[in-house]
C-alpha positions in Angstrom: 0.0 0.0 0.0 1.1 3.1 -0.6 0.8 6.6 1.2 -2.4 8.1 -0.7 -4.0 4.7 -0.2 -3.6 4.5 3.6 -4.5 8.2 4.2 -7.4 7.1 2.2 -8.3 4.0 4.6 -7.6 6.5 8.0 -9.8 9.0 6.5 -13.1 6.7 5.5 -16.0 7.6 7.5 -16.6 3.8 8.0 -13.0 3.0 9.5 -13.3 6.4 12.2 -16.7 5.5 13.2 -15.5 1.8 13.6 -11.7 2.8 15.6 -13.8 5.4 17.7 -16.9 3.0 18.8 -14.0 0.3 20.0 -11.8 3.1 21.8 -14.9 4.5 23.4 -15.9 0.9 24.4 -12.4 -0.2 25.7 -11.9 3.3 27.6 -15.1 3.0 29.2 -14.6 -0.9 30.6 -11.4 0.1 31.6 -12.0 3.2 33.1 -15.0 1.6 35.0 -12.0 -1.8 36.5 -9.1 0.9 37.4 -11.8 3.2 39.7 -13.0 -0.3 41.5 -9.5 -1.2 41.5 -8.3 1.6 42.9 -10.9 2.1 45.5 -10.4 -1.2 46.6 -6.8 -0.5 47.5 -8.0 2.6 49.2 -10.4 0.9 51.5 -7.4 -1.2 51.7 -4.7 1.5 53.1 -7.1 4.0 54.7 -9.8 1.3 56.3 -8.1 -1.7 57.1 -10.6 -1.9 60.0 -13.6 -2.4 57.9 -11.9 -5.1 55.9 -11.2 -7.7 58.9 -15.2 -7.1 60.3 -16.6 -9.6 60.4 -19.1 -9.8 57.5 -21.7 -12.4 59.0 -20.8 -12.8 62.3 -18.9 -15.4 61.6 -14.7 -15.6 60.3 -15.6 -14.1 57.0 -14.5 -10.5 56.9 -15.7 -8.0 54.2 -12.3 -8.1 52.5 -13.1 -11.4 51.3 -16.2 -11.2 49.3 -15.1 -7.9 48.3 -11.7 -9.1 46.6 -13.7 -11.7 45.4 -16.0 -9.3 43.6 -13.5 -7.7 41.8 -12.0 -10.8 40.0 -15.8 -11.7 39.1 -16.4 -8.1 37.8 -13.1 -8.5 35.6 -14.4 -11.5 34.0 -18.1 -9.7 33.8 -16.3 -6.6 32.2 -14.6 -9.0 29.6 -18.1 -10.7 28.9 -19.4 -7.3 28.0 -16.7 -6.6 25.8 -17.1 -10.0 24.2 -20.8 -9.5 23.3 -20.6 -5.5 22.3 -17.9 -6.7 19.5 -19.7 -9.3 17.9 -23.0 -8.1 18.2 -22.8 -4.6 17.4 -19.3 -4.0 15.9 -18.5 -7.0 14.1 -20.7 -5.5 11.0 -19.0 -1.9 11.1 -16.2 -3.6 11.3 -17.1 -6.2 7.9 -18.0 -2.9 6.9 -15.2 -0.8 7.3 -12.7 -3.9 5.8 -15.1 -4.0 2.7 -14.3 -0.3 1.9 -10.7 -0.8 3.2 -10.2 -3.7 0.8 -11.9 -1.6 -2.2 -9.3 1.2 -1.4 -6.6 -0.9 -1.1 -7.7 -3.1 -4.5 -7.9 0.3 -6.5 -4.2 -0.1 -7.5 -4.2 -4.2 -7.8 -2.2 -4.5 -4.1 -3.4 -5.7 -1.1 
């Protein structure tokens, strides 16, 4: 490929729509595991007194099933991601390649 024809590609409507949908979608998901994250390790420095209570009277303490919580959101987060890419991006992105291939066929290279 040469210069005009990639310039071409970054500059269809299809391919922007398609790059900005999966940056907004990544960004969010992994703006939405860092604040969890990092609120967990705050309630870990600043309240480790919470943590060890006990959370039903017995020896589980709230640290537990709140750890816990975190790894099952991760997995929960990735499932999200999983089902928004191939149920509502996978045809922008078919989309997007179709016009991508025609732009990159125009000179008999690909």
């Amino acid at each position: 490929m040469d210069d005009r024809q990639v310039e071409a590609i970054l500059q269809n409507p299809k391919f922007k729509e398609m790059v900005a949908k999966k940056s907004k979608l990544s960004w969010t998901l992994t703006g939405i595991m860092l604040f969890v994250y990092v609120g967990f390790m705050l309630l870990v420095g600043y309240n480790k007194e919470f943590l060890m209570s006990s959370f039903s009277g017995g020896v589980t303490t709230w640290g537990m099933p709140l750890g816990l919580s975190i790894i099952v959101l991760s997995f929960v987060l990735c499932g999200v991601y999983s089902y928004v890419a191939n149920n509502k991006l996978d045809q922008l992105t078919n989309d997007a390649m179709k016009e991508v291939e025609a732009i990159a066929h125009e000179k008999g290279q690909y």
